[in-house]
VOPASE-814118 format. One record per residue: x negated, y, z of N, C-alpha, C in turn; residue in three letters. Coordinates in steps of 0.02 Angstrom, whole numbers, padded with zeros to 5 digits, always signed. Each point is the difference from the previous one (the first is absolute). Layout:
<pts>
XYZXYZXYZALA...
</pts>
This chain:
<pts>
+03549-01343-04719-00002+00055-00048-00073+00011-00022UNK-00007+00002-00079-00058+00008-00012-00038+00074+00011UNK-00065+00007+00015-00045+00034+00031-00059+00040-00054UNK+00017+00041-00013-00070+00013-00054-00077+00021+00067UNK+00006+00021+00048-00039-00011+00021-00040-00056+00046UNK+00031-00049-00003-00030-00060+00029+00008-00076-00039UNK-00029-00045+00030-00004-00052-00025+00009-00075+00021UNK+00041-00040-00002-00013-00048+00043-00065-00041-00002UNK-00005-00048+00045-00035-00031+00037-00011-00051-00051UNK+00061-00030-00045-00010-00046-00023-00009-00011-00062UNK-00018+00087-00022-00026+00011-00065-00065+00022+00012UNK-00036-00001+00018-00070+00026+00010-00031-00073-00037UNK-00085+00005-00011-00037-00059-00011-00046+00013+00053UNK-00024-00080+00003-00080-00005+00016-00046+00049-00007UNK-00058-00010+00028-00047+00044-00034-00060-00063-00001UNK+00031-00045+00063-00042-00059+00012+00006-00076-00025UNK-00049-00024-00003+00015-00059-00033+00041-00059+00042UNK+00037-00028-00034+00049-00026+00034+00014-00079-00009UNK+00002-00024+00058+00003-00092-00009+00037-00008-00036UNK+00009-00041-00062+00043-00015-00055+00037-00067+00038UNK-00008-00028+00037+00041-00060+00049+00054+00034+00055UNK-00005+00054-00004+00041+00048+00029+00064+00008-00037UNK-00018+00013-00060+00066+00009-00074+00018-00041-00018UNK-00003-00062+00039+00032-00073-00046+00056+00009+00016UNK+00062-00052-00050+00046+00022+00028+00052-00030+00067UNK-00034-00063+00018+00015-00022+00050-00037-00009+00068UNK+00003+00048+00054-00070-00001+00039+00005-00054+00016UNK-00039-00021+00095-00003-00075+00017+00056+00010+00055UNK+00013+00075+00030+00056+00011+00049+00039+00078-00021UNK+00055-00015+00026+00047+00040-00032+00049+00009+00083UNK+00022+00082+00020+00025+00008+00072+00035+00067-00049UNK+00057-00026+00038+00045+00065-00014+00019+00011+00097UNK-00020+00081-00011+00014+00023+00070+00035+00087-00011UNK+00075-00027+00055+00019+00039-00013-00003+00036+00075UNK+00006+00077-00012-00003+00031+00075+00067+00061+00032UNK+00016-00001+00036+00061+00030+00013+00001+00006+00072UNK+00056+00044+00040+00008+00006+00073+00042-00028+00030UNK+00000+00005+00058+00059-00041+00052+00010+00027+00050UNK+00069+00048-00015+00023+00039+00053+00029-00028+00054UNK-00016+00023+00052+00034-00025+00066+00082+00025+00030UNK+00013-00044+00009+00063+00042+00033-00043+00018+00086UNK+00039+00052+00001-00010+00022+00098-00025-00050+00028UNK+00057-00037+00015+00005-00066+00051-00041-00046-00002UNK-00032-00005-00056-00062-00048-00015-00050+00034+00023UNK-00020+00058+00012-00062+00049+00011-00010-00010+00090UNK+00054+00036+00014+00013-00002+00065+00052-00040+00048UNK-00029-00054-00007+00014-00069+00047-00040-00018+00072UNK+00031-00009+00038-00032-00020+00067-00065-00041-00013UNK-00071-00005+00031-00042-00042-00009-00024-00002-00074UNK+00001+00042-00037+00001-00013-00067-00066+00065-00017UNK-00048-00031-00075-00036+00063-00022+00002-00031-00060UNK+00031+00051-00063-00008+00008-00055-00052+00057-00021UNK-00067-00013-00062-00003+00056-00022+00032+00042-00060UNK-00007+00044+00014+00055+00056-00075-00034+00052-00006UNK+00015+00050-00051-00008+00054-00022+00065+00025+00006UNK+00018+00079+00021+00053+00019-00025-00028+00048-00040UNK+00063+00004-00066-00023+00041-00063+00051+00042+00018UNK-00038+00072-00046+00023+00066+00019+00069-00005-00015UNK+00061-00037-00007+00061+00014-00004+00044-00039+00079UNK-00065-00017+00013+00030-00037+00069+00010-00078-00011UNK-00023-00029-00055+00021-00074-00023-00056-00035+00088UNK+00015-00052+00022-00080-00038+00031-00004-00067-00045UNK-00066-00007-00029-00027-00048-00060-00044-00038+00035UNK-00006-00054-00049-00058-00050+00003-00028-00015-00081UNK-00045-00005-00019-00021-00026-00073-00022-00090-00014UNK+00026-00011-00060+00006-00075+00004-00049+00002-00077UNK-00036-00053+00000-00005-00011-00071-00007-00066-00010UNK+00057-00015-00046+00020-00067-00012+00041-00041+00069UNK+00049+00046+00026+00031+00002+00055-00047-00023+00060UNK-00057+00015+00020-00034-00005+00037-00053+00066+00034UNK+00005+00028+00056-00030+00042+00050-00043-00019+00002UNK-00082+00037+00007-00062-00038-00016-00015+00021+00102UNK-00018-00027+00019-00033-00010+00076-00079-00037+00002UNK-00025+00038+00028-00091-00029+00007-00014-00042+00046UNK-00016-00057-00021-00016-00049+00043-00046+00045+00057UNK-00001-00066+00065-00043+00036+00063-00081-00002-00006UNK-00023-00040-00042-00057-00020-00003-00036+00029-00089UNK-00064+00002+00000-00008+00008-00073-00008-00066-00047UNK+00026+00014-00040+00024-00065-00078-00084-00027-00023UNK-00045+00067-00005-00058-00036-00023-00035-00030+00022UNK-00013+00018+00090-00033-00028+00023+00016-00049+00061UNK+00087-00011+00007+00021-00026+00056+00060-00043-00030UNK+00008-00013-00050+00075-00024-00023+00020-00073+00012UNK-00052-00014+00054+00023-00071+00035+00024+00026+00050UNK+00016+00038+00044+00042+00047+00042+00035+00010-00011UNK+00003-00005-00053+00092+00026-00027+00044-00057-00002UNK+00069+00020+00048+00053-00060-00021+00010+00001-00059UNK+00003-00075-00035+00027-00010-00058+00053+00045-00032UNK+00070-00002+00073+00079+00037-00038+00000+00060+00011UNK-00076+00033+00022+00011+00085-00024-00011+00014-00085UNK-00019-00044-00036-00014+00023-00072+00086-00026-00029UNK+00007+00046-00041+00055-00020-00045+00008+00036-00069UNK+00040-00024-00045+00012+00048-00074+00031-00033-00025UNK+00041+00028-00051+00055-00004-00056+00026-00076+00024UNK-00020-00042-00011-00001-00080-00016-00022-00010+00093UNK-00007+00033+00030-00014-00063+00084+00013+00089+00053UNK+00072+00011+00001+00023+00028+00064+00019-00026+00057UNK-00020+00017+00070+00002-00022+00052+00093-00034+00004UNK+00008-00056+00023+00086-00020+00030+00018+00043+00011UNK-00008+00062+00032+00052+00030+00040+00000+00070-00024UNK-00024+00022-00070-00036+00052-00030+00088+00028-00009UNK+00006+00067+00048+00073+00033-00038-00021+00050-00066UNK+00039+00070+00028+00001+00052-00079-00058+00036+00021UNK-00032-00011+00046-00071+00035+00006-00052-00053+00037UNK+00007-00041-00071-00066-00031+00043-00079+00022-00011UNK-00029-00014+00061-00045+00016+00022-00089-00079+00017UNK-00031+00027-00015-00057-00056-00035-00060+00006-00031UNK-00023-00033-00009-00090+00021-00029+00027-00019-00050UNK+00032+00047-00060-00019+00010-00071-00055-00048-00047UNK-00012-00073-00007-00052-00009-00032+00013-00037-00069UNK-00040+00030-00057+00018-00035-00057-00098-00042-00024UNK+00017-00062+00000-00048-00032-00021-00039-00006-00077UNK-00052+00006-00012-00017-00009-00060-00065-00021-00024UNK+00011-00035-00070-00041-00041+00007-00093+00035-00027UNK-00051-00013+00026-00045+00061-00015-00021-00008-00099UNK+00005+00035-00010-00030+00011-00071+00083-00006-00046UNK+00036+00021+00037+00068-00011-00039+00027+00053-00024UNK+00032-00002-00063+00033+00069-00038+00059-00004+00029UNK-00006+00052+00024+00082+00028+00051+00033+00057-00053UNK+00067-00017+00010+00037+00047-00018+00057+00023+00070UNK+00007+00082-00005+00052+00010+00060+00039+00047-00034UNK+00065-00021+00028+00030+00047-00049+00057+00042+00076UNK-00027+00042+00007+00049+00062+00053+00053+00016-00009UNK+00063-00015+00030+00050+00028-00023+00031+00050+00052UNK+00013+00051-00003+00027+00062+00032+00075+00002+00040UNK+00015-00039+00034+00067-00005+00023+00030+00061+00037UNK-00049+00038+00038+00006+00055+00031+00044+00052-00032UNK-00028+00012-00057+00038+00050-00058+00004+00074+00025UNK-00022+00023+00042+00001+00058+00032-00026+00063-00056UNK+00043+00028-00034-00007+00054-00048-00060+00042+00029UNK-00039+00019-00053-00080+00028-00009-00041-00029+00072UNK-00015-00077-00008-00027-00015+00050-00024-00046-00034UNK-00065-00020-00017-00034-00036-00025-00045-00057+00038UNK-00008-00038+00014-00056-00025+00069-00041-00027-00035UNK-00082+00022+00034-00060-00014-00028-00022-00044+00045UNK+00019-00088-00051-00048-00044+00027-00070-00003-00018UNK-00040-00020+00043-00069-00007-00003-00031-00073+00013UNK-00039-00030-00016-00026-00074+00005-00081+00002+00038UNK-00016-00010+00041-00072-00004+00031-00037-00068-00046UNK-00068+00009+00006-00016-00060-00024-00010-00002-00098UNK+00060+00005-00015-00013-00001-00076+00035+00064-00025UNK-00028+00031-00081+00023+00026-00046+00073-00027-00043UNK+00024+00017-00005+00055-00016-00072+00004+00032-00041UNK+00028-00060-00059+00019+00042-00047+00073+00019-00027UNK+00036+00073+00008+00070+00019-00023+00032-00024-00041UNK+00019-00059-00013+00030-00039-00104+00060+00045-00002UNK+00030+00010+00055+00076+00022-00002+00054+00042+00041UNK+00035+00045-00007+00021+00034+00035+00081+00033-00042UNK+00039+00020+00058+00052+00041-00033+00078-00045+00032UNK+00087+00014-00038+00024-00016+00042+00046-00044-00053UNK+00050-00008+00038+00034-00041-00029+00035+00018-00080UNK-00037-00046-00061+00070+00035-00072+00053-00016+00006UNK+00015-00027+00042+00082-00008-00004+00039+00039+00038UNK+00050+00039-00044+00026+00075+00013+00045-00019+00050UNK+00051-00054+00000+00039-00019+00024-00020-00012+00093UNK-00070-00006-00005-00020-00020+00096-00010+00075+00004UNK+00022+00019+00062-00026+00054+00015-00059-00003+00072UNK-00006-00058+00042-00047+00001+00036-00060-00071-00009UNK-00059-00022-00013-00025-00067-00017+00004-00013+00059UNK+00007-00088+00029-00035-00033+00065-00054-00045-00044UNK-00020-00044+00042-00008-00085-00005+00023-00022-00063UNK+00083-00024+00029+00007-00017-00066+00020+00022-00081UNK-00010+00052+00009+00011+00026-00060-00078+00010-00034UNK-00052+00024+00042-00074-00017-00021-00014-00064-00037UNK+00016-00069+00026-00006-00063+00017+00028-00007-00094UNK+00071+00016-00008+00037-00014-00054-00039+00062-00050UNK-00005+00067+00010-00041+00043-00060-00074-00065-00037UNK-00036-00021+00080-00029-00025-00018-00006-00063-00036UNK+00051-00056+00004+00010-00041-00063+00025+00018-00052UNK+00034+00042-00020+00011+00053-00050-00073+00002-00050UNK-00027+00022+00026-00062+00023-00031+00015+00074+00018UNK+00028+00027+00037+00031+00088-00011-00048+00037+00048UNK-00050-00050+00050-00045+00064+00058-00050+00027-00057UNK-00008+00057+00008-00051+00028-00057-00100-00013+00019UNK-00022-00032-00032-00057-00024-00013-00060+00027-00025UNK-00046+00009-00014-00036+00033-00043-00092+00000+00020UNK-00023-00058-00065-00068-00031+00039-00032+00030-00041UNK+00006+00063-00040-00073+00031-00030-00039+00039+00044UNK-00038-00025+00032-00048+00040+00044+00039+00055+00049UNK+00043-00054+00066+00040+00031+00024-00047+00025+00048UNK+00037+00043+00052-00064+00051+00036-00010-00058+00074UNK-00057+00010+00025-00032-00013+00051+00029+00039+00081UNK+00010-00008+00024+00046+00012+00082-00028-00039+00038UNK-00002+00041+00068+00006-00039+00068+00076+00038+00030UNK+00030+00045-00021+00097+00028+00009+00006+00034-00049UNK+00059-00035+00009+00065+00024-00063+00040+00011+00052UNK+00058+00056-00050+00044+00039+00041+00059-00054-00017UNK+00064-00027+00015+00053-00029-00035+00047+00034-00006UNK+00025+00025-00051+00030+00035-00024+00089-00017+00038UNK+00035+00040+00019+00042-00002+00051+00048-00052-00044UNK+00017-00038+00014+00070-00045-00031-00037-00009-00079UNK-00073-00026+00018-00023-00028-00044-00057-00057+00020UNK-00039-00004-00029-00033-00076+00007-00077+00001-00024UNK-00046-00001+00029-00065-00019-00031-00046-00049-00012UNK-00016-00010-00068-00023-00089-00024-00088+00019+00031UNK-00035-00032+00051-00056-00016-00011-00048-00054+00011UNK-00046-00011-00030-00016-00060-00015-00115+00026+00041UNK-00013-00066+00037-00075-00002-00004-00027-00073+00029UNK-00063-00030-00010-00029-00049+00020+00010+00008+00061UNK-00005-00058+00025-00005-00003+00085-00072-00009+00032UNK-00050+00027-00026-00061-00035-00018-00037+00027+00092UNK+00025+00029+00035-00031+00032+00051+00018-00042+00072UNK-00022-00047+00011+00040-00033+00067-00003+00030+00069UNK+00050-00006+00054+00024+00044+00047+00066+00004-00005UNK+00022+00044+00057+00061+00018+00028+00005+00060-00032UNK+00052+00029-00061+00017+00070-00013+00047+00034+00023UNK+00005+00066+00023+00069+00017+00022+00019+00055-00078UNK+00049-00030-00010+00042+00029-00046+00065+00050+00016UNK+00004+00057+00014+00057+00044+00020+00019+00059-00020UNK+00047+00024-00012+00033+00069-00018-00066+00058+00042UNK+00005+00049-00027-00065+00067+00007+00024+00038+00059UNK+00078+00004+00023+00010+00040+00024+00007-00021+00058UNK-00032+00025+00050-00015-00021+00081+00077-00024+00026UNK+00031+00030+00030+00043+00018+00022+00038-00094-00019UNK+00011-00003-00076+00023-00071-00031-00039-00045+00023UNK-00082+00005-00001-00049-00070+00027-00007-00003+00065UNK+00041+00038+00057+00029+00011+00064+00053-00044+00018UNK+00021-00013-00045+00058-00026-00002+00041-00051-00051UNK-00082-00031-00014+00013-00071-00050-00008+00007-00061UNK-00005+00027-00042-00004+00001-00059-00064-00032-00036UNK-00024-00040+00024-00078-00036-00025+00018-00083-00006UNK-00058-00047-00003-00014-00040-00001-00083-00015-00012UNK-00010-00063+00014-00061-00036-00015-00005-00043-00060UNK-00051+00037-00044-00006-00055-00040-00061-00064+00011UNK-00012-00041+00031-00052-00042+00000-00009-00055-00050UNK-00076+00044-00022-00027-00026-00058-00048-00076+00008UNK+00001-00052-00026-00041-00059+00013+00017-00008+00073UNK-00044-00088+00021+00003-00028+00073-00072+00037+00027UNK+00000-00018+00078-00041+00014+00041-00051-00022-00042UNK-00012-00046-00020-00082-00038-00037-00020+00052-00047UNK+00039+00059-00024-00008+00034-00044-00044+00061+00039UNK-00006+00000+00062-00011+00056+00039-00070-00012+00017UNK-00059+00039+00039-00053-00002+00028+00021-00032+00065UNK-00041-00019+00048+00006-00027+00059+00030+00052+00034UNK+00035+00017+00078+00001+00034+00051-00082+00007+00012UNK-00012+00058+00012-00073+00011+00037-00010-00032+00081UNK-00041-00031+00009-00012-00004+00101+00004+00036+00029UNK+00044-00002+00046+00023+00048+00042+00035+00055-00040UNK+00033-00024-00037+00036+00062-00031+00050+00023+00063UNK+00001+00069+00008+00056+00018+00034+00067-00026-00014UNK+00056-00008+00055+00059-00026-00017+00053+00015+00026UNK+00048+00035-00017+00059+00053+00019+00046-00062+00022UNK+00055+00014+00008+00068-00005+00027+00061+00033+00022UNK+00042-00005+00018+00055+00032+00006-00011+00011+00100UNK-00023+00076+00005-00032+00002+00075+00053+00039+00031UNK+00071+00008-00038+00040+00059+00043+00068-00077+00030UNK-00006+00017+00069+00057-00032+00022+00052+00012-00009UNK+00051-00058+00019+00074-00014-00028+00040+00070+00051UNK+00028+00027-00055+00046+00052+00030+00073-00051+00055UNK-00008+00024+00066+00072-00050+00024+00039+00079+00016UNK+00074-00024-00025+00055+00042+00010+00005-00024+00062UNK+00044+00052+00042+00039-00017+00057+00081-00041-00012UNK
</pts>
């Protein structure tokens, strides 16, 4: 419903000058990620020998958050300065889930990219939770908003995946490269979708996740890693070096 006192996000301009390789119309990577929950039944929660984490929401639901059917979990070690420590099959995403990944899988979230590359991400809202908006945020880089809003076709009443996927060969996700505004979060509009687009020009490990604690508690993030290690400064000598120092919980 339109608003005389406010404005969206995706009508504002610049004020700043803005990479024109940004507005082309085909970037060099293109991720549609969609985000939604995964309710537990009981019996899955509370199983012998068993620890799931959840949220329970104020109606009594117990949740997990997925984005792009995937639970984000932090590796034991740090990515920038230890990521030869890391087993290979803790990283996974869209295209490389673990064998045995069920309706809540769980994993280091990582999406690769290549450094100096025009990314496009396009969010899609599966959650749909009426006046509930979730404000993703991106570490690392700025974006820019091209697009936002929900589905024109009167006939869907909720978007996923694939209905994003198909708007978007359509030509129907709404677009708009005149000096779109500058962001590090955008809100996504509930059972809607947000187009944004920026260079990858900053190399490192980014964590990319929903604003609201409680959700990045409980998965709602990922990593974006920008460029290879060669892209990085050395480890310092003697850099300090963490690990995973809490022992294995044994049930009886």
């Amino acid at each position: 419903m339109p608003r005389p006192d406010a404005i969206c996000v995706s009508n504002l301009r610049s004020a700043k000058k803005i990479d024109k390789a940004v507005l082309t119309e085909r970037p060099d990577v293109k991720i549609f990620l969609p985000f939604r929950f995964y309710f537990y039944r009981v019996e899955e929660l509370f199983a012998a020998n068993t620890y799931n984490k959840f949220l329970v929401a104020p109606g009594g639901d117990h949740l997990i958050s997925l984005i792009d059917e995937i639970s984000y979990v932090s590796p034991p070690s740090p990515m920038l300065s230890q990521i030869e420590d890391i087993p290979p099959e803790q990283f996974c995403n869209g295209d490389n889930r673990p064998p045995d990944c069920g309706p809540n899988c769980m994993c280091t979230h990582t999406v690769d990219i290549p450094l100096n590359a025009i990314v496009e991400v396009v969010l899609v809202d599966e959650v749909q939770q009426d006046n509930l908006s979730h404000p993703f945020h991106l570490h690392g880089h700025s974006f820019n908003v091209i697009g936002m809003g929900r589905s024109p076709d009167t006939n869907v009443k909720k978007i996923n995946l694939k209905h994003a996927l198909d708007l978007d060969r359509r030509g129907l996700l709404h677009r708009q490269y005149n000096l779109p505004p500058l962001k590090d979060t955008v809100a996504v509009p509930n059972n809607g979708y947000v187009v944004m687009r920026f260079r990858a020009n900053n190399p490192g490990y980014w964590l990319f996740h929903c604003h609201f604690q409680f959700h990045i508690l409980i998965g709602m993030n990922l990593i974006v890693h920008v460029g290879t290690k060669s892209d990085l400064p050395p480890v310092p000598p003697n850099f300090p070096r963490c690990g995973n120092h809490i022992p294995p919980i044994k049930f009886n």
